[in-house]
N, C-alpha and C positions, 0 to 999 in steps of 0.2 A: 447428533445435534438436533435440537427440537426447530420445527418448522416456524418460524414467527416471521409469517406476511407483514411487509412495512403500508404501518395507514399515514401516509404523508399529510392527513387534515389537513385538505385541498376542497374539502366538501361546500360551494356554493361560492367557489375559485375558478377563473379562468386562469390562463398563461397570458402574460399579458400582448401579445399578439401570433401571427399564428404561426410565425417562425419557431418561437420558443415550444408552441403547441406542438409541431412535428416533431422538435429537436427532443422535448421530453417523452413524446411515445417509440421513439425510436429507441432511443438509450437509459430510459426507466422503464414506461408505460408496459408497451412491449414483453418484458423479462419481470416483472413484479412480484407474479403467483411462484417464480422461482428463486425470490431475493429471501433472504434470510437477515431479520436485524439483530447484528451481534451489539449497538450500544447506538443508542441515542437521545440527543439532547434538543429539547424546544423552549428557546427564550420566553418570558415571564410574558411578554407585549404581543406575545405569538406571532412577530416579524420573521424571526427564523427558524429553521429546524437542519438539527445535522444528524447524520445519521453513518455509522459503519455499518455495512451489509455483508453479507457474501451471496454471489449470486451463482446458483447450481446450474443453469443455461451455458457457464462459460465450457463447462467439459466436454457438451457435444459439439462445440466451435472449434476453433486452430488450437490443437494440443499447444500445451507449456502458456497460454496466455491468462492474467491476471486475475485472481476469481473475486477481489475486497473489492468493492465499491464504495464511493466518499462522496456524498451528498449535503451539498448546501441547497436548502430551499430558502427564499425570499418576499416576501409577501407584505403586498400593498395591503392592508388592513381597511383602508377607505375606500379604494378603488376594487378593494377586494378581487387583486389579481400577485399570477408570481410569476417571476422566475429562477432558474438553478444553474447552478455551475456542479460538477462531477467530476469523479477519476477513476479511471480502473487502478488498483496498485496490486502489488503482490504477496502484501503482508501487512493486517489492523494497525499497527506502530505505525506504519507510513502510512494510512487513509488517516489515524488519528492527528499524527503533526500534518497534515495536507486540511484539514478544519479546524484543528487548532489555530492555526495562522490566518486564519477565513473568522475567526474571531470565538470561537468556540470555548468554553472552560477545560482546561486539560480535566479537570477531576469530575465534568462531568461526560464524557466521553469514554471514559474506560470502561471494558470487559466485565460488566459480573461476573459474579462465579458462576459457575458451568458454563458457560457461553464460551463455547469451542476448546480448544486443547488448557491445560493448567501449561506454564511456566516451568520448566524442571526443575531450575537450581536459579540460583542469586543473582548466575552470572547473566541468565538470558532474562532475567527482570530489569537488569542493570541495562544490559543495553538496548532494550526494548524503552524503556524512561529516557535515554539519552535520543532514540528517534525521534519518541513524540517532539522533544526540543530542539534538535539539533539536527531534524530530516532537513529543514529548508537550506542546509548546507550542500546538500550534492544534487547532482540533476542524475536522473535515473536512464540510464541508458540500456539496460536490456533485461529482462527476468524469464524464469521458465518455472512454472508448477508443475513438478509433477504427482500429481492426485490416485496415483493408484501404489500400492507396494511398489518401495518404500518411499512413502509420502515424504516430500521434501520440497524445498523453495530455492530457489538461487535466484541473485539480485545483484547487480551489476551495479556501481555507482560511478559518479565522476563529482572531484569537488568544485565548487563552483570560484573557490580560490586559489587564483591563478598560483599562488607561492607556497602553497602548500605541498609540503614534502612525499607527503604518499597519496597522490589523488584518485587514487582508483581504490576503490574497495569494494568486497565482495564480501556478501548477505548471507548465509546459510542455514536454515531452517530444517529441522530434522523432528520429526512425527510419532514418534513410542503409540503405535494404536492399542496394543496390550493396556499400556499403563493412562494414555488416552494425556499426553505431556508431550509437550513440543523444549525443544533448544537452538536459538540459536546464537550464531556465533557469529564475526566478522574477523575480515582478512584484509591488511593493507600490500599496496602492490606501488611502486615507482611508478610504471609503466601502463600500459594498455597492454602492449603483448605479453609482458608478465601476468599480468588480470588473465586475459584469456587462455593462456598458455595455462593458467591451473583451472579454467574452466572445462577446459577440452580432456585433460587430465581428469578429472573430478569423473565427467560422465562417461569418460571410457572406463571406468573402475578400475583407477590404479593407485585408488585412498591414498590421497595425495591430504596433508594439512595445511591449513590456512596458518599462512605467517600471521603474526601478531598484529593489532592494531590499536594505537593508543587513541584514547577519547578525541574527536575533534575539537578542533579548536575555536571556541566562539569567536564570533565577528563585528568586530566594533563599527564596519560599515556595510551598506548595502551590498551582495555579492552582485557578480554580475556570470548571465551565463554563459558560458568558452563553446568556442566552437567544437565540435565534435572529434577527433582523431578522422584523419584520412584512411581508414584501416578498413574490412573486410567488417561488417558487426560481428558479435562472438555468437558462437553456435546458440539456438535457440533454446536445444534442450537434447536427452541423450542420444547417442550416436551408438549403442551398442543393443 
């Protein structure tokens, strides 16, 4: 992956006080010379700028945590000052629908080509399209990258609709470094201990397959987000 330092054109910008000032050197500033930008887009009026990153700093941090970064910048153009909202996530499809929704063009936000793994087949194009649109449907309760042989992502979801029949599903990302092509795939679950129960399975290596999971279901109202299961969180990442 080629090294491409993000220039956030902040040049003769402050933060617009000095909260935001700390708050961006700590969780940008800080990590920058290690952010890689995989797609980004800057409105016409040079008010915003969005950007997908991956940031290389996260590997020598807490194993299995999120390495995409989702960046909205904000910029008073008179007062010539900004500020940003961010997200760690665990996979560009969710940093993309996480700025999509922040106002962003979906088509200008996507991946060139080369820019990290290609897509294998249809099916991980398919629903990699369906997160950009359809991510602000779950709240994301747990993920784990693992970045070294065999490179892979797990991604834990919970839907944000209460009546929804299979509200857990799980993300799986899988790495071809030979062929340099990622896949992935989704699994719906009834439950939380179902969810985790093939999570625990998955990283003790007992190739276990993700049940099936049909498209979600769009939302003709505001979701709203559920409280969490009272449960144990699911392992972080593998146990073998």
């Amino acid at each position: 992956m080629p090294t491409y330092e993000p220039d956030f054109r902040l040049d003769g910008y402050e933060a617009v006080n000095g909260q935001v000032a700390d708050q961006f050197r700590q969780h940008i500033g800080i990590e920058q010379d290690m952010m890689t930008v995989l797609a980004e887009y800057h409105s016409e009026d040079a008010e915003h700028s969005f950007y997908v990153m991956h940031n290389r700093a996260v590997t020598w941090g807490i194993p299995g945590e999120p390495q995409i970064v989702a960046l909205h910048l904000t910029r008073d153009t008179a007062a010539r000052s900004f500020r940003f909202t961010h997200k760690a996530l665990p996979l560009p499809s969710m940093a993309q629908s996480w700025l999509i929704a922040r106002g962003c063009p979906e088509e200008e936000i996507l991946l060139p080509e080369g820019m990290g793994t290609t897509p294998a087949d249809q099916a991980t194009r398919a629903l990699e399209t369906r997160l950009r649109s359809d991510g602000d449907h779950f709240a994301l309760l747990t993920s784990y990258t693992h970045d070294s042989e065999p490179i892979e992502t797990t991604v834990l979801l919970r839907a944000l609709d209460d009546k929804a029949a299979l509200p857990f599903r799980v993300l799986l990302e899988e790495v071809d470094t030979d062929a340099w092509t990622h896949t992935l795939r989704e699994g719906a679950f009834v439950t939380f201990e179902a969810a985790t129960q093939w999570w625990e399975a998955h990283w003790n290596g007992e190739g276990v397959s993700l049940p099936t999971a049909s498209p979600a279901a769009r939302h003709a109202t505001a979701p709203r987000i559920p409280a969490l299961p009272a449960r144990p969180a699911p392992p972080r990442g593998p146990s073998r």
